[in-house]
C-alpha positions in Angstrom: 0.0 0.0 0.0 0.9 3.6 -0.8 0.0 6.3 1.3 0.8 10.1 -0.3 0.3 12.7 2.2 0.3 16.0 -0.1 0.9 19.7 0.7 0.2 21.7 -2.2 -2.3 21.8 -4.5 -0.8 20.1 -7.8 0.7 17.1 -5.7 4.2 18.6 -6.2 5.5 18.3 -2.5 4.4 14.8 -1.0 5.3 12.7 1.9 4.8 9.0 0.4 4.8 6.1 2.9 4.9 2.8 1.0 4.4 -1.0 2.5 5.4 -4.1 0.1 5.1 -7.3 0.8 8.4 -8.8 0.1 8.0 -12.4 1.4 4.7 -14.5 2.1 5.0 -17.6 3.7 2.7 -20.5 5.1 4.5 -22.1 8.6 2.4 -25.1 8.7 4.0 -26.4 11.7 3.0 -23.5 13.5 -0.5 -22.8 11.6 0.8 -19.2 10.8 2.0 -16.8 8.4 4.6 -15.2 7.9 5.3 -11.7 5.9 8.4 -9.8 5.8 7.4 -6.1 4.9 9.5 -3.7 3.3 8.5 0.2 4.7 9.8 3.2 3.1 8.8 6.7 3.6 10.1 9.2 1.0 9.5 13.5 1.3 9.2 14.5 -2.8 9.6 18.2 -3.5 9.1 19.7 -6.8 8.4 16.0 -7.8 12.0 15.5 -6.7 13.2 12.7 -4.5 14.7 15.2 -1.2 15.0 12.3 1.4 13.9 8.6 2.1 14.3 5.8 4.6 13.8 2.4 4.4 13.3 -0.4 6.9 12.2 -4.0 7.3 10.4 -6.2 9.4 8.9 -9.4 9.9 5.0 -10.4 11.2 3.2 -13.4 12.4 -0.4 -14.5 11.3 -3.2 -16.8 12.0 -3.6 -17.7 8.5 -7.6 -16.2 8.9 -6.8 -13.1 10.1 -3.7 -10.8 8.6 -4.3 -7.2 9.9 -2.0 -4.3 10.7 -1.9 -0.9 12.6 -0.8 1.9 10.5 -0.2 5.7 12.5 0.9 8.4 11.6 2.0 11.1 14.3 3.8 14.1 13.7 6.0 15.8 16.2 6.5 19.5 14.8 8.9 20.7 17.9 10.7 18.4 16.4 10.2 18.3 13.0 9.5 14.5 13.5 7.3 12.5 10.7 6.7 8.9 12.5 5.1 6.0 11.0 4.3 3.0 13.0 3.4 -0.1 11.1 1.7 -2.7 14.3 0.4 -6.3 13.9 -3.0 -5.9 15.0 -2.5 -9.3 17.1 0.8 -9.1 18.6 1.6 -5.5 19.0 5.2 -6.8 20.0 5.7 -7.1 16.0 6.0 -3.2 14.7 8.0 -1.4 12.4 8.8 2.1 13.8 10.1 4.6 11.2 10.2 8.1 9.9 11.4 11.4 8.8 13.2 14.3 10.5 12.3 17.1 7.7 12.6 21.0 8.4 10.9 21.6 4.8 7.2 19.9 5.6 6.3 21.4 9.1 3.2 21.7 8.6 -0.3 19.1 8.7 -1.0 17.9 4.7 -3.9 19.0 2.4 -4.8 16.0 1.2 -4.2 11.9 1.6 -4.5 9.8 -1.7 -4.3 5.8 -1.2 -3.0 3.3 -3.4 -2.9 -0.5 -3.6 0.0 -1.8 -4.8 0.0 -5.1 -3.6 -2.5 -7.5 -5.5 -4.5 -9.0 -2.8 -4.7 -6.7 0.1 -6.1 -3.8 1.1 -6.7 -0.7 3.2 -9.1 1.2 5.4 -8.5 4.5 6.2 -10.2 4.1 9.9 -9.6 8.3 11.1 -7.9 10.9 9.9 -7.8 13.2 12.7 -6.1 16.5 14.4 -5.3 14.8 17.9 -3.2 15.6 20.9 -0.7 13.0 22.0 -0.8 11.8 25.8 1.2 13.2 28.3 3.0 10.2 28.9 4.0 9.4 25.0 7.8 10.0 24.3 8.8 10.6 20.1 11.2 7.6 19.3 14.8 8.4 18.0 14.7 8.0 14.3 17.6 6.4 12.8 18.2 9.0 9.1 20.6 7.2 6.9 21.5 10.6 4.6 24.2 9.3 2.4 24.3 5.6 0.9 26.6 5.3 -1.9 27.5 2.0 -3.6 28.9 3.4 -6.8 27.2 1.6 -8.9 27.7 3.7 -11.9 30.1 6.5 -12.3 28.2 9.2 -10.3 29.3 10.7 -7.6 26.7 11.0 -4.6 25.5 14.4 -3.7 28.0 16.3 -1.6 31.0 14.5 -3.3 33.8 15.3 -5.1 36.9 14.3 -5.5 40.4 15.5 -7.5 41.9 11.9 -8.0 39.4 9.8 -8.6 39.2 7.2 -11.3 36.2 4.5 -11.1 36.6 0.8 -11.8 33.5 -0.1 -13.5 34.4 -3.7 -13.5 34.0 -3.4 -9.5 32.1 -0.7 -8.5 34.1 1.1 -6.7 36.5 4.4 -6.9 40.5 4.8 -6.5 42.0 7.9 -5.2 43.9 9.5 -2.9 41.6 12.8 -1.8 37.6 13.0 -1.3 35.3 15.4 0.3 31.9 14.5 1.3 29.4 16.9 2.6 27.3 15.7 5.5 25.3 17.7 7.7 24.9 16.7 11.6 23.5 18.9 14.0 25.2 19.1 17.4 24.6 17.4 20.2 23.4 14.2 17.9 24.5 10.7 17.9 25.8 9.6 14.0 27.8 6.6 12.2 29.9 6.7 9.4 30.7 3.9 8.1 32.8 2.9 4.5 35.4 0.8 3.4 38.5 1.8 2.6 41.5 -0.3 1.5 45.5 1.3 0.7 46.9 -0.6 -2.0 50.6 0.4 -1.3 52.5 2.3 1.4 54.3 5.0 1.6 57.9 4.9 1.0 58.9 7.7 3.9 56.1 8.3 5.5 54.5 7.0 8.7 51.0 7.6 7.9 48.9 5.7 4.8 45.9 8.2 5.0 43.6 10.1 6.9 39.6 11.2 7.4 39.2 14.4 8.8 35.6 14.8 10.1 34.9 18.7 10.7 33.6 19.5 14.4 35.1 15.7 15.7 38.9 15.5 14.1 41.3 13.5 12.2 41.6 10.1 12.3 44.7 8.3 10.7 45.5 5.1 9.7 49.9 4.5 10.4 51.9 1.9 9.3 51.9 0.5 13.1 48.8 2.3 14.1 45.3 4.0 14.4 44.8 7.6 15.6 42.6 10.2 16.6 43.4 13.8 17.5 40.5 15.7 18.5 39.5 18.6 16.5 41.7 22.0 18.2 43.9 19.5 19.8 47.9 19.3 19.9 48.2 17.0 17.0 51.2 15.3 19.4 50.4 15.7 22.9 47.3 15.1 22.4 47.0 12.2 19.9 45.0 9.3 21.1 47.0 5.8 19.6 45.9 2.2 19.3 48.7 -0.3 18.0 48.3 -2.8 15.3 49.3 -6.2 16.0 51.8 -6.3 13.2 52.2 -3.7 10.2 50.2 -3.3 7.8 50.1 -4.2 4.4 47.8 -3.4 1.4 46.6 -7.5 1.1 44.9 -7.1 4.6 42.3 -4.5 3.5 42.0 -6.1 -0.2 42.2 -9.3 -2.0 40.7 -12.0 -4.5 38.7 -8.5 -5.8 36.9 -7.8 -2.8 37.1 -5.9 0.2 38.2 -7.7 3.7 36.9 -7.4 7.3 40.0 -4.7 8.4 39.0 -2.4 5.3 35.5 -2.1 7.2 35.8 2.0 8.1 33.9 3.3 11.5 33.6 6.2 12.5 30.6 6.5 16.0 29.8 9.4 18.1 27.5 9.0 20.9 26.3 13.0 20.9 27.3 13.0 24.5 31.4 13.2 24.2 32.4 9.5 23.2 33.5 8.7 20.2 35.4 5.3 19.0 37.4 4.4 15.9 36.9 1.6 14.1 39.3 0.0 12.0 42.6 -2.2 10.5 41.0 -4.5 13.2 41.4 -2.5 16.4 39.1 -0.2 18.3 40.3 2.9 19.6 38.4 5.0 22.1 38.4 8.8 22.4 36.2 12.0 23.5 35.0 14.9 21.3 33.5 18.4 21.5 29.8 17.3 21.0 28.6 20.5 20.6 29.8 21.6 17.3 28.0 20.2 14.4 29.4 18.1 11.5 29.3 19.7 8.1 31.8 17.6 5.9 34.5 14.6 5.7 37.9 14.9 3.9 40.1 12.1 2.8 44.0 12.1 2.0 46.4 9.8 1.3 50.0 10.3 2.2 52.5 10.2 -0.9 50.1 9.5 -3.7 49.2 6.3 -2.0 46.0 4.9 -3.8 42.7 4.0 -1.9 40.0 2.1 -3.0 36.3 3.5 -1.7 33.5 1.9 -1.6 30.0 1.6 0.7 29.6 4.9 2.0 27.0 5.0 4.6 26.5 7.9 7.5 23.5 7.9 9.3 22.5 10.4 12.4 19.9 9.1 15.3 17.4 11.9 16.9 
């Protein structure tokens, strides 16, 4: 089912929240169904895709009776689209989702509903102005706002790069520089994740490459080590280390034309004023100024040394 909340007129600005069925399946043992649903709520501007997220989840039916709970609540201090997707039966089984969106603040004209999976349908049971109890508290909404895959050729929005040179055979990008724009408010809990894999070292220097994230720091990855030095901090007295267990070398990040488990990039701050560093294996743990917000990412290599980029996820949670 497709439900397109609209906000002007000619349909040109929407909120669309989508169900699919992906998987339907008898469990005769147990005399019940089961469905995994695919949810996906998408804001359209200008009949422009402007933001989307996606999530799964898996229900339970007595093979008579397949019914679920769809509401819609919005939160406009803030700016918080929720969907909750319930099994009518076993209201353990939900999907909760939505959209944190400062360009749709305020209540939609209009509600069109479409089926777009043969073989069920919807009621629309109210569509009513309401106040929330007291008691009910917004759930943090995970935003995934960059997911890049490279596919093709194009760069993702916010990206560029001076070095690059894509490998259409695998999907990926080779370089030695990157920027990335990302936008984090302060104070909020985020993930950037990617992998990243050196295929040679440098000849005189220490360090292979490093991320700079602006309003956390710079994390490095050394021949012998991880680091982290805090954004304003003495780059040496300051430096927060984590040694390898052996040097590195290119064929631990990448091999047989895939990425391995130490190329696996991430980067997690907890909004608070912990932060940890994930990568070439290790985990290092640091603190950061959580009250500046992130507005981009920046990637050099040392000495020309190439990198090959791939899966480029960062995703904020408030």
């Amino acid at each position: 089912m497709q439900y397109s909340y609209f906000f002007d007129a000619d349909k040109t600005h929407r909120l669309e929240f989508t169900m699919t069925v992906l998987n339907y399946t008898p469990d005769t043992v147990n005399d019940q169904v089961i469905v995994l649903l695919g949810a996906t709520v998408t804001e359209i501007i200008d009949n422009e895709e402007v933001a989307k997220q996606t999530k799964l989840g898996t229900f339970h039916f007595d093979p008579e009776s397949q019914s679920l709970d769809v509401n819609r609540i919005r939160i406009a201090e803030q700016n918080k689209w929720i969907f909750e997707i319930t099994n009518n039966k076993k209201p353990d089984e939900a999907i909760v989702m939505g959209l944190i969106t400062t360009t749709t603040t305020g209540n939609p004209i209009g509600l069109d509903i479409e089926s777009i999976n043969t073989g069920f349908n919807a009621d629309l049971r109210a569509n009513n102005l309401a106040i929330l109890e007291a008691t009910y508290v917004p759930p943090v909404l995970d935003q995934l706002i960059l997911e890049a895959y490279f596919a093709t050729a194009e760069w993702p929005k916010g990206f560029t790069t001076n070095s690059g040179i894509y490998d259409s055979m695998r999907q990926m990008y080779q370089l030695q520089d990157f920027t990335q724009r990302i936008e984090i408010a302060d104070s909020t809990k985020f993930a950037i994740q990617l992998n990243a894999a050196p295929l040679s070292l440098p000849a005189a220097n220490n360090d292979i490459f490093g991320i700079r994230v602006d309003g956390v720091g710079n994390f490095t990855l050394m021949k012998g080590h991880i680091k982290f030095v805090q954004e304003g901090a003495d780059p040496v007295l300051d430096a927060v280390l984590v040694a390898l267990d052996k040097q590195v070398a290119p064929a631990d990040f990448y091999g047989f034309n895939s990425f391995l488990a130490p190329s696996k990039l991430l980067i997690e701050g907890d909004g608070i004023s912990n932060l940890t560093f994930t990568y070439a294996g290790k985990v290092l743990h640091a603190t950061y100024n959580p009250m500046k917000p992130v507005v981009s990412m920046q990637m050099n290599s040392y000495e020309g040394v190439p990198v090959n980029l791939d899966n480029m996820l960062v995703t904020y949670y408030k």
